[in-house]
N, C-alpha and C positions, 0 to 999 in steps of 0.2 A: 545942360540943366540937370537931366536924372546924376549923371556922374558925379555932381556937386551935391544933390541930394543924397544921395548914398556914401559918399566920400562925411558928410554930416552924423549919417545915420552910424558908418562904421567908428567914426572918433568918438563917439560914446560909449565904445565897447572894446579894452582892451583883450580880450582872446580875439576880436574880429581883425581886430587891429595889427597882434602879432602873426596872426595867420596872414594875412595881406601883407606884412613886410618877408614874413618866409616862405611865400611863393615867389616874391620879387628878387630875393637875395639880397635883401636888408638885414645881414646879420644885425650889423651893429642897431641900428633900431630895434630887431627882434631881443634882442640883450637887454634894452636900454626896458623893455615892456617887461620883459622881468627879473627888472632890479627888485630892490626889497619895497622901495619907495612907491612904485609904482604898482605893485601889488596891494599895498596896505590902502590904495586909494580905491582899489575894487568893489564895486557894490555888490557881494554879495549875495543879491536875490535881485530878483526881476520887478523893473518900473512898473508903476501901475497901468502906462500907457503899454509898454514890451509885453504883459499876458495877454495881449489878444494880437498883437498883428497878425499872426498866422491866422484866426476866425477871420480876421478882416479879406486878408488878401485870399484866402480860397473861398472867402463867402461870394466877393468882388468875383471871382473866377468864373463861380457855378454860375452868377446870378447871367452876368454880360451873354455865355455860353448859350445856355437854355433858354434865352431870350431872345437871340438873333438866330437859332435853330427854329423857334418857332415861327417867326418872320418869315424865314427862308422857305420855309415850307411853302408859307400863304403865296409869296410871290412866287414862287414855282408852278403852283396850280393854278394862277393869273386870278385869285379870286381878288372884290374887291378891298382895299389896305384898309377899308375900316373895320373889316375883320382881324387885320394883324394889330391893331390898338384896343381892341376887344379880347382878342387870344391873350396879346401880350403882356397888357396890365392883368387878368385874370390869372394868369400861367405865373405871372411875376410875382404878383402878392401871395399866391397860394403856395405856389414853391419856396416863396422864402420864410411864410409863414413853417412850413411844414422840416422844412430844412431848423430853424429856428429852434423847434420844439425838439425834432431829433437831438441837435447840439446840445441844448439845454438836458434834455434826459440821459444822454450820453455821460459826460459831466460829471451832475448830479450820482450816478449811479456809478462810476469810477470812485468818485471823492467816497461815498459810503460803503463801498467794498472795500476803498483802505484805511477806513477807520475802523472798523468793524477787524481787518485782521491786524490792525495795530494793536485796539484792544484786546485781542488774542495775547498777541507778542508778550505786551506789558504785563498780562496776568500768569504766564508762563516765566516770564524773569522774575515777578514776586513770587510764586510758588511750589517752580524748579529751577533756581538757579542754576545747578549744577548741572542741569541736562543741556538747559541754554548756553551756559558755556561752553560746554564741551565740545556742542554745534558751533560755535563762534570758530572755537580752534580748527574745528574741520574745517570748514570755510576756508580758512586762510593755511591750512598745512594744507588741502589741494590747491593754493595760487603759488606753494614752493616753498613757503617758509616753513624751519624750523629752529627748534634747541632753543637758547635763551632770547633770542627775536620775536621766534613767536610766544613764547609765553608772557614777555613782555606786551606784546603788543593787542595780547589777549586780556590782560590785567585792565591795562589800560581802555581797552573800550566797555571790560565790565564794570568799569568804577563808577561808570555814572548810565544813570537807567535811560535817560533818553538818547543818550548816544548809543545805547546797548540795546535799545528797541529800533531805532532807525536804521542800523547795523541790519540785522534780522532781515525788516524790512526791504534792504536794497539788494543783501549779498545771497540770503536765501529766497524770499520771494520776487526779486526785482520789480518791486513797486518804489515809486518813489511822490511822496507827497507836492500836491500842489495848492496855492493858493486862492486858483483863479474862483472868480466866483462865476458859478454855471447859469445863473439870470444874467448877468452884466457878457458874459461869450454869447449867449444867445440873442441877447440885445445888436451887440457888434455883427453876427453875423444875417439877422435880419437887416440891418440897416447897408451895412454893407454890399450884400444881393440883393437889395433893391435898387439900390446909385446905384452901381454898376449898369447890373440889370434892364436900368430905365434908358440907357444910352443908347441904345439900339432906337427906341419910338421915339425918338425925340423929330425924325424930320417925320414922321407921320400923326405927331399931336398936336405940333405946329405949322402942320401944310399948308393950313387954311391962311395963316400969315401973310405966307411967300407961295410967288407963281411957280417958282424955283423949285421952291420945295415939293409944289404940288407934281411938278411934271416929275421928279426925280427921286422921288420917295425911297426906293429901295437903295439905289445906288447912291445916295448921302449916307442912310442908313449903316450901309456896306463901309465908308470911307471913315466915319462916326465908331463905327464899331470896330474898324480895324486898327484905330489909335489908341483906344480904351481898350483894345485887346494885348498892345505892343507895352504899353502905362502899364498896366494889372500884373502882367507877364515877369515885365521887369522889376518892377517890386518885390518879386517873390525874393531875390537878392537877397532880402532884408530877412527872410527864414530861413533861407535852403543854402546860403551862400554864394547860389550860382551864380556866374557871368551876367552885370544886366540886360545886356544885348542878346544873348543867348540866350535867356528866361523869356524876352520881351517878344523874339519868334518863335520858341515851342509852344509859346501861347497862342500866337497870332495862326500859326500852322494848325493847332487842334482846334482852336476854336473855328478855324477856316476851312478847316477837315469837316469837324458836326455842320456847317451853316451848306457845306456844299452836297452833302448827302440827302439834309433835309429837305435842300430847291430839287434836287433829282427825284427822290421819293414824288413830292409835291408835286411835278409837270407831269411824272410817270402815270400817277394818280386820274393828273386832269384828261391825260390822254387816253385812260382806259374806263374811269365813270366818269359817268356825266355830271357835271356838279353846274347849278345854276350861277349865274352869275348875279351876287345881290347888287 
């Protein structure tokens, strides 16, 4: 099923696509992705839904993480688990709240750093052109070119200001503008680290339910979170390009790494103060 999801996810995206045929040694596919036809089909700029998977998937990451570390802790110091559905939802909401507002001012304060030296850019192409060019030609006579190449090619991105400010932008200051919007990342990323997040308390919110649940709290918990660890992991695919099997246990391993230090902390705890048992 992930295979089929991701095999979905990469047919919407011909670079993902040529890349996955020319690791496979699909020349002739990797040819066929760029014909002319197949290129003129390319969108471009990124879907509405494509600017946030990465907030989503390392929102999903941090929240599951931090949430089952905290757990782990409680159960390691044998305290009662309606502590750990008190810690957990408290630690969940505020951490993702908190997380939330960083993403968001993070963003925000990128997006206005490079507008602020765009409008630099632009007022130095209207009022020394010649200086900005001349930086244009450096630029590109240090990647090698010269003689009638590069003066052409200098011509040509001076002829029009916005191609001749975004030039500036990438080749001297490597900024490169984005459109995401820094309320709607920060939305994705709260919402995100909270699902995740919540998957861990799920057999200790609904214990009371099931007997099942009641006797076995941590260890559903444990088997709950180690799925949602393997799922989240494997996703990442869909940013990093990694293997999803290979994304789905360096997940499953660090998040299993945090939950196992926190139960040890947590028993080490219990066994040297005395903590009552509520």
């Amino acid at each position: 099923m992930l295979r089929t999801l991701f095999s979905f996810v990469n047919s919407k995206s011909r670079p993902k696509r040529a890349s996955e045929a020319f690791k496979k040694g699909d020349l002739e596919t990797h040819k066929k992705l760029h014909s002319p036809n197949e290129i003129g089909k390319e969108p471009w700029h990124k879907t509405e839904q494509g600017k946030y998977i990465g907030q989503a998937v390392y929102g999903a990451s941090d929240g599951i993480v931090t949430t089952f570390a905290a757990i782990s802790g409680i159960a390691g110091a044998n305290l009662n688990p309606k502590i750990a559905i008190i810690v957990g939802l408290a630690n969940l909401f505020a951490d993702g709240i908190s997380m939330a507002i960083g993403d968001y001012l993070s963003e925000k304060s990128e997006r206005e750093y490079i507008l602020a030296e765009k409008e630099r850019e632009m007022w130095e192409v209207e009022h020394m052109p010649e200086a900005e060019k001349l930086e244009v030609k450096e630029i590109y006579k240090a990647k090698g070119l010269s003689g009638e190449k590069l003066n052409n090619l200098v011509d040509a991105i001076t002829s029009n200001k916005e191609i001749w400010v975004q030039t500036m932008l990438h080749e001297e200051l490597g900024l490169f503008e984005d459109d995401t919007n820094p309320l709607k990342s920060a939305v994705v990323t709260f919402l995100s680290f909270v699902i995740a997040g919540f998957m861990p308390l799920i057999a200790y919110v609904f214990a009371s339910q099931w007997a099942f649940l009641l006797q076995n709290q941590f260890l559903i918990s444990c088997i709950i979170t180690g799925i949602t660890l393997f799922f989240v992991g494997a996703l990442r695919q869909i940013v990093t390009g990694v293997k999803w099997y290979k994304g789905g246990f360096e997940m499953l391993l660090v998040g299993g790494l945090s939950a196992a230090v926190a139960y040890l902390i947590g028993w080490m705890l219990e066994k040297i103060v005395s903590i009552p048992a509520l």
